[in-house]
C-alpha positions, -999 to 999 in steps of 0.1 A, spaced: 196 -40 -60 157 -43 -71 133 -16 -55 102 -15 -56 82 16 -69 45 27 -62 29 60 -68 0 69 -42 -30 92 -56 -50 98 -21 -89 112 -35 -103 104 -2 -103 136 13 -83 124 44 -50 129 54 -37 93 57 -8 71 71 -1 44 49 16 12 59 27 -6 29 36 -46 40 65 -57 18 68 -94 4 101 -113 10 99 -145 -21 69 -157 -36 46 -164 -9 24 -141 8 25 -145 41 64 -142 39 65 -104 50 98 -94 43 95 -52 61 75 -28 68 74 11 56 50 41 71 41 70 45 16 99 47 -2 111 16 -21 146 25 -56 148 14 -57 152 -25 -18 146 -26 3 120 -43 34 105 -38 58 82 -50 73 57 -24 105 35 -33 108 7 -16 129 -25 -7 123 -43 23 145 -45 52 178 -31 54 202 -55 42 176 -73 19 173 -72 -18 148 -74 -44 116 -75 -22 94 -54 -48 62 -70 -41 37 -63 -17 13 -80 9 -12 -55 15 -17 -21 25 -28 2 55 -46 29 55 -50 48 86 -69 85 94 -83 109 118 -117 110 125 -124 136 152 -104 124 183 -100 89 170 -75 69 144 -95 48 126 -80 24 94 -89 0 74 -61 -29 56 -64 -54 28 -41 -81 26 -29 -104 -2 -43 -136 5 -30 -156 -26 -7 -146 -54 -24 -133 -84 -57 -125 -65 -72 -95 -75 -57 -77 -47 -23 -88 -51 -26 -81 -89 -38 -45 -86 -8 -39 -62 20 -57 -81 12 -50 -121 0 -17 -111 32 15 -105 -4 37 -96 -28 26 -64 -53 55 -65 -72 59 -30 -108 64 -34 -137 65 -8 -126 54 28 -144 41 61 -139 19 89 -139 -12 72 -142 -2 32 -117 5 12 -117 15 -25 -86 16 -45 -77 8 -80 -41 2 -96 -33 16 -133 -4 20 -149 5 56 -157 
């Protein structure tokens, strides 16, 4: 069985819930599962990952979710895949590293590397 492999580097400086939106076939709006991580502030972590039970070889992603506390409220922000090879969709799927940068309601920064 295929699994797919990503290692998170959070340098936000939030605690965050990730939701990572797993691809089943080539197409991106074919969401094959769902899986909910949390990467502490200044933490990484590598998530293995293949889609729903029973399913094989769903390594790609569809986007992420990044979700935080910001005094009594949750608060996130998500970036789909919106066509295969976009720039999204290729820093998550040639990329094993995503690397969290600056987060806020509705901005994201991350970049992909291979390390």
């Amino acid at each position: 069985m295929k699994e797919g492999i990503k290692n998170f580097i959070n340098q936000s400086g939030k605690d965050l819930t990730i939701t990572l939106f797993i691809r089943e076939g080539d197409p991106p709006d074919d969401e094959g599962g769902r899986l909910v991580v949390i990467v502490p502030k200044d933490g990484k972590l590598e998530v293995v990952y293949t889609g729903e039970p029973g399913s094989e070889g769903l390594v790609f992603l569809n986007g992420l979710l990044f979700e935080w506390q910001e005094g009594g409220d949750m608060v996130g922000v998500s970036q789909r895949v919106v066509t295969r090879g976009d720039a999204w969709d290729n820093t998550l799927n040639t990329n094993n590293t995503i690397t969290i940068g600056a987060l806020a309601a509705g901005q994201l920064t991350a970049t992909g590397s291979n390390t």
